[in-house]
N, C-alpha and C positions, 0 to 999 in steps of 0.2 A: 504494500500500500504506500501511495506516495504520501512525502509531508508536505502539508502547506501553508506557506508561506503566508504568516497575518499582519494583515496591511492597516491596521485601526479602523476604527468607526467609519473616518473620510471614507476609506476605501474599501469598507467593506463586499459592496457590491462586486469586489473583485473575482471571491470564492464562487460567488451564482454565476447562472447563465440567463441573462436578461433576453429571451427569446421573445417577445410581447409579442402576439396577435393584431397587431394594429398597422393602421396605415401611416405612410411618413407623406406628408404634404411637404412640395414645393413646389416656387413660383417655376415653374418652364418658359422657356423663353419664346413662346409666343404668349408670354401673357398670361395666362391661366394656372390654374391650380390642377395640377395633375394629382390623383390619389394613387400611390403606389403600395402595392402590399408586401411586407417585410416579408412574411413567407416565401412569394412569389419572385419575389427580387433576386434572393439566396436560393434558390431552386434550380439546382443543375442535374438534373435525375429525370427520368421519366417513369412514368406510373405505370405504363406498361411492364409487365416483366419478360424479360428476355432471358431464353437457354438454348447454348450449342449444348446438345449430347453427344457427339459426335464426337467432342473433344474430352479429355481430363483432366480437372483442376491440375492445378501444379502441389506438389508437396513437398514438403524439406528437403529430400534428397533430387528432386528433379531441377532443383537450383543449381547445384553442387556445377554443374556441364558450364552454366551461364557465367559462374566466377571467375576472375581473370586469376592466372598464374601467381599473380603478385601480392593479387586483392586475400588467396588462399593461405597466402604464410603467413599472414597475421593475426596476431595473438594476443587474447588479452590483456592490460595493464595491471596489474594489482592494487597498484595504488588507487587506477580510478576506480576498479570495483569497490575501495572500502569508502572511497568517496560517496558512491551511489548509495551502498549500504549508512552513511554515519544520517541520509536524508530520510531511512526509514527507521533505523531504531530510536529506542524512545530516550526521553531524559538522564534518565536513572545509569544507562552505561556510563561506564569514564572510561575518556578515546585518550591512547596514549600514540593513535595509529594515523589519521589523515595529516600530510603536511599543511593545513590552513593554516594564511596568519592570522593574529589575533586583530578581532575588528575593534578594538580598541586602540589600535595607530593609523586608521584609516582618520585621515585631515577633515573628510568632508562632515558638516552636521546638520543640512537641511538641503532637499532637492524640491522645489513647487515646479510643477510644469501645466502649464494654462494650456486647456484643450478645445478646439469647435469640433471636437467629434468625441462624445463622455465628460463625466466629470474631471477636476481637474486632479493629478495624481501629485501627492503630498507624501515625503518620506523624511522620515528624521528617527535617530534612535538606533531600535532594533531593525526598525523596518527597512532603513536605509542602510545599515550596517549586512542584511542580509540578500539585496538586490548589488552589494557590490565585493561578495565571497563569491568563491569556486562553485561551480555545480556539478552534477552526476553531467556527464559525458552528453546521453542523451537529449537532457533542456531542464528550464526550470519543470518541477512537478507539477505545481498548479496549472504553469502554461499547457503544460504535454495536454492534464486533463481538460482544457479551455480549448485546444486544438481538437483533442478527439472527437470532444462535440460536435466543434464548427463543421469536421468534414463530415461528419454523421449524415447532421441538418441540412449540410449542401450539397451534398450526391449521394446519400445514401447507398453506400459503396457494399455491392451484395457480402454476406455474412463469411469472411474468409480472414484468416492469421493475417493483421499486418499491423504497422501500428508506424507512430512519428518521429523522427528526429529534429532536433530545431538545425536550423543551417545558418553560416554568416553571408545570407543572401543568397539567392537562386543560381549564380555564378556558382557558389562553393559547390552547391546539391549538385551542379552539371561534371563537375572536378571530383568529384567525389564518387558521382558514380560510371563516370568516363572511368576511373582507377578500379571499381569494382568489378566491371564486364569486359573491359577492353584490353586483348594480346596484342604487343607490335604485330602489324597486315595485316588483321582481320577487319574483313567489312563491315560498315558502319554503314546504316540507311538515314539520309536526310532529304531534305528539300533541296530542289536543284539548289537556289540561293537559302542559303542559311542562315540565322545567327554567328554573327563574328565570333560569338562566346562558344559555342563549341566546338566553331576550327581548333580557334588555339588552344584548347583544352586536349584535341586533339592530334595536335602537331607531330607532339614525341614518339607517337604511336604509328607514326608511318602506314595508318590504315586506306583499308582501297573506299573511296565513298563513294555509295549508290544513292545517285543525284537523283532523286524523281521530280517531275517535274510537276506543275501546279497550272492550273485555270482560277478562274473570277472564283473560284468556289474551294482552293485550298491542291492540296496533293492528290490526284488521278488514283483511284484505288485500283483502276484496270490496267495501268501504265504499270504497278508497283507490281501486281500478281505477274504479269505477263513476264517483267525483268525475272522477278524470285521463280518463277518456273522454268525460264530459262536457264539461269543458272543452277538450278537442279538440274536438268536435264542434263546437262553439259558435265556433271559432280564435280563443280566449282565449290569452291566453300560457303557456308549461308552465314548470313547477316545474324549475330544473336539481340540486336538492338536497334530500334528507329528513335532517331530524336526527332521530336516534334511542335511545333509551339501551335495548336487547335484554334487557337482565338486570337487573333492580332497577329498573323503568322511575320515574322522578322527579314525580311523589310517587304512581303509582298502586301500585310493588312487585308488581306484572306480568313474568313472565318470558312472550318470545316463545318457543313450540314452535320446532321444526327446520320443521315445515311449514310455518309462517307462513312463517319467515323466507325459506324458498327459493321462497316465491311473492309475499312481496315483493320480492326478489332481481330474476328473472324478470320482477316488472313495471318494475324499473330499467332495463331494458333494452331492454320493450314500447315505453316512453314516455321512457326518453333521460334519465335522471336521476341523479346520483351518490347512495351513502347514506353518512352522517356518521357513524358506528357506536363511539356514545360509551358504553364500557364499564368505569364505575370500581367495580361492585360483581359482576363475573363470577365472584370466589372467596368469593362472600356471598350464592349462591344455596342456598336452604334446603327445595330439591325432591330426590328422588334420579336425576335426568338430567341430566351435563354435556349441555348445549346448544350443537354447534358454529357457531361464530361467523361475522358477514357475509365476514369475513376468508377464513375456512375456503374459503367457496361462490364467491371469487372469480376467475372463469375468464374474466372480459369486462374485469377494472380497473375496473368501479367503486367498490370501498370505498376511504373512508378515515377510519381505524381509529385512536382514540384511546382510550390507556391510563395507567393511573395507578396507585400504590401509596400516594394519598390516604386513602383508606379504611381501608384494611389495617397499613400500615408506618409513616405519619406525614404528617400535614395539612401541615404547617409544610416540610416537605423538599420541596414541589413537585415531585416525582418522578414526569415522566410526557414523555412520546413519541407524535408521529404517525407512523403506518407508512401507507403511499400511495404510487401509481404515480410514475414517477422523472420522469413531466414536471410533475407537480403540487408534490411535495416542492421539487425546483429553484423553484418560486416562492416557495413557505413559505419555503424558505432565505433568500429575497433580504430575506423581511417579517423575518426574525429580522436579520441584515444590520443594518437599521435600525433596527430597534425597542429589540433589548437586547443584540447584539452576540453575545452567546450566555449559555444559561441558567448558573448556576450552578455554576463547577467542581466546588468542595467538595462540592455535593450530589451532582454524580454519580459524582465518588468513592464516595461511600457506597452509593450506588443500586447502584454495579456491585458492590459486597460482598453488599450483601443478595441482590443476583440469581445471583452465582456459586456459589452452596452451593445446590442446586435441593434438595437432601432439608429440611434447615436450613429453608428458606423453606415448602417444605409442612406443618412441623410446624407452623408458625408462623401460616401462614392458615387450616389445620384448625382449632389452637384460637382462631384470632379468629370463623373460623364460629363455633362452638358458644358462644363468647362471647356475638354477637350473636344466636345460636336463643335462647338460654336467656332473656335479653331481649325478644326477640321475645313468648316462650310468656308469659312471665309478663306481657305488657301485656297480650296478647291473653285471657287469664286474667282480671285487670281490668274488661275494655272488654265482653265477655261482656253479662253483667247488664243495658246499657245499648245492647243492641243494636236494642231496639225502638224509642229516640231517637235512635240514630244507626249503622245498618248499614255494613258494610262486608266487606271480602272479607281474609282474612288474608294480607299478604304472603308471596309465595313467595320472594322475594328482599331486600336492599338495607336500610334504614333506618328505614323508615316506616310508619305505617299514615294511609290515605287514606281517610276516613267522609263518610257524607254527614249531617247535621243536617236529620232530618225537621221539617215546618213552619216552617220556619225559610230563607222563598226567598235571604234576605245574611246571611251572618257578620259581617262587617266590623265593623258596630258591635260583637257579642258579642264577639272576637275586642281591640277595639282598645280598648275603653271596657270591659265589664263584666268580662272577662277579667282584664283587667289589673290590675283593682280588687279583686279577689279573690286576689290573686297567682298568677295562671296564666297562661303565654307560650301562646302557638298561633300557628299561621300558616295564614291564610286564604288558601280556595281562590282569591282575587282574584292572590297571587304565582303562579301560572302559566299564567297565561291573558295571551294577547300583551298585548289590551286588559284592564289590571288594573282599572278603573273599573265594570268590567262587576259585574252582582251574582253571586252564587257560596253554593251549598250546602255547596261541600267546607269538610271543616280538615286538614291535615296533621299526624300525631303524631308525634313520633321519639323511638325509644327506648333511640339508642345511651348518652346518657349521663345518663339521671333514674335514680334511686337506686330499688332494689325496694320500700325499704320507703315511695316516694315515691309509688309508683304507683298504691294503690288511692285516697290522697286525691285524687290528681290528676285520679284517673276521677269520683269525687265531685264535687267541684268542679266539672267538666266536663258532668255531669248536672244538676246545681243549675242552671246556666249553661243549657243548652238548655232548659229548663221554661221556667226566668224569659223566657227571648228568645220562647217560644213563647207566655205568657201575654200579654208585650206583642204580639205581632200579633193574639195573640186582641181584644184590647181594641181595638185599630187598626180591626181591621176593623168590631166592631161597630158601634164610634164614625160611620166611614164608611159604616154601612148607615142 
């Protein structure tokens, strides 16, 4: 049983789970009063229930194939098991065993932090003297138990062994289970363009990646069977993992359907592969269908399921969690063990404040959606006019807009040299692509934090920029005729 951490009267409310049946009103930006239902909001699961029998769960030793070489030699700490252990025994022991210092030379004697999302969190004393010790490896206790809820409530994740670890941000969870599954050469399935974040997680690993490619609707699940059966056929080696970002995909802004997703699910299990189901912008989908999650559909263990409040609550708090079946978690643990002993107390003090007031929190990511639509609309408003030099599809999700720069086969130079020289940042489709060397039509635009009135020069700029890149190839090539 864990112990939990008491927070006084202020914060009492920290132990419960303030789930309210109620609606959160706000103003929308046309004006009116939208009613949203906090259930409904936090609803990533469908009601339907769904069963392959065809397939078999996975169990403890059906792991064992999926763990990497390296991930398998390691061994538990001692120390930090008596660590986890000093969180469960009671007063009455006397520990002559965990290295902790004494929080009695810790300098700090009061922390207030003022919140528009819960009440505000107040620590001094014991209470602050215990948000800034060591903790069990895994996460604060109370947080674990304030987590397990959440993902209960939010995907109702069918009844199977798994359970959370806290991460120092969704980066570490990809680092962490990149070390867990992946041998130097073994193939890795992603999006043709990926997250920068698990190339280079990926780098040292010298893996072959199978790029699948993506429409207006996310990753092609007949592009993906077709590859994985071909390379059966051929008894080429198989992919034991797909990284995937489901909702705000990085940098296309692609939300996967439910259909997709359960028939890429479904081919997890055709061909024997875990999915990595990296989800930090699932409350900054800006379609009208919550889309239940890999989580949701997991009846066999294979997902696992990284989360974050990077996006939403604060870059800087590294606030985020693997949730994954209990023989895979038990490895993560041993990597964290090692690595950084455990993330951040302080931060998940906070995490579990912001997570324990669920209405509080929904008001909260409503208005950062509509923060981010209203941004969204007004790039996409901009970028309009200049869509004959550079098409693209309006994200449904996440940060970004993803164009392609017609005549124009490499950015790089535009992008690194003439961009630059005009005061304009971009980032070229070269950062998602495993092999960045390659040439590349895309450029990635974000428009969480350029200024409106920024925007139309920017799109200016940006058109100037494509002519000119397109007049030097025009001369190129004549040159070379």
């Amino acid at each position: 049983m864990f112990a939990t951490v008491k927070l006084g009267k202020k914060n009492g409310e920290l132990a419960k789970k303030l789930f309210e049946i109620r609606s959160v009103t706000l103003l929308a930006k046309k004006n009116y009063s939208q009613q949203v239902n906090v259930d409904e909001f936090f609803k990533f699961y469908s009601d339907k229930v769904y069963h392959d029998d065809r397939y078999k769960p996975l169990n403890g030793k059906d792991y064992d194939r999926f763990i990497s070489m390296r991930s398998a030699r390691r061994e538990p700490a001692v120390t930090r098991q008596i660590t986890s252990l000093s969180y469960k025994v009671g007063k009455q022991m006397i520990s002559l065993a965990e290295g902790m210092p004494n929080e009695n030379v810790f300098p700090f004697k009061r922390l207030l932090l003022d919140s528009s999302c819960g009440d505000p969190l107040e620590l001094e004393g014991k209470e602050l003297a215990a948000a800034l010790q060591y903790l069990p490896s895994q996460g604060l206790p109370s947080l674990l138990t304030e987590l397990r809820k959440f993902q209960d409530d939010l995907h109702r994740p069918p009844q199977l062994p798994r359970d959370i670890l806290v991460t120092n941000g969704s980066q570490h969870g990809i680092y962490q289970c990149v070390e867990l599954l992946v041998d130097p050469g073994d193939p890795v399935i992603t999006t043709e363009f990926a997250y920068t974040g698990i190339h280079s997680t990926l780098k040292p690993y010298q893996p072959e990646i199978i790029g699948i490619p993506e429409d207006e609707d996310g990753l092609i699940p007949e592009t993906l069977d077709s590859v994985l059966g071909e390379r059966l056929r051929l008894g080429l080696k198989m992919p034991k993992v797909l990284y995937i970002i489901p909702t705000g995909s990085n940098p296309s802004g692609t939300v996967l359907p439910e259909a997709r997703r359960r028939q890429i699910y479904e081919l997890s299990c055709k061909y024997d592969f875990l999915i990595l189901e990296d989800d930090p912008y699932m409350f900054l989908n800006y379609t009208d269908t919550q889309v239940p999650s890999f989580l949701s559909m997991d009846t066999h263990g294979r997902v696992i399921r990284l989360d974050s409040v990077s996006k939403v609550v604060s870059a800087g708090l590294r606030g985020a969690w693997v949730t994954a079946p209990i023989p895979l978690l038990e490895r993560l643990e041993l990597h964290m063990q090692a690595e950084l002993l455990h993330s951040c107390t302080l931060s998940q003090t906070i995490l579990l404040q912001v997570l324990s007031s669920r209405s509080s929190l929904a008001r909260h990511l409503i208005g950062a959606r509509q923060f981010y639509l209203k941004r969204r609309d007004a790039l996409n408003s901009a970028l309009e006019p200049i869509s004959d030099l550079a098409p693209y599809s309006v994200p449904k999700a996440g940060l970004f807009f993803w164009i392609r720069v017609n005549g124009v086969s490499d950015v790089f130079n535009m992008v690194f040299h003439t961009a630059l020289q005009q005061g304009l940042m971009l980032v070229p489709g070269q950062a998602f692509l495993f092999d960045s060397s390659s040439p590349c039509q895309h450029v990635r635009l974000t428009f969480s934090r350029v200024r409106f009135e920024d925007m139309e020069t920017a799109v200016r700029r940006l058109a100037d920029l494509i002519r000119n890149e397109q007049q030097i190839k025009k001369k190129m090539y004549a040159n070379d005729g």
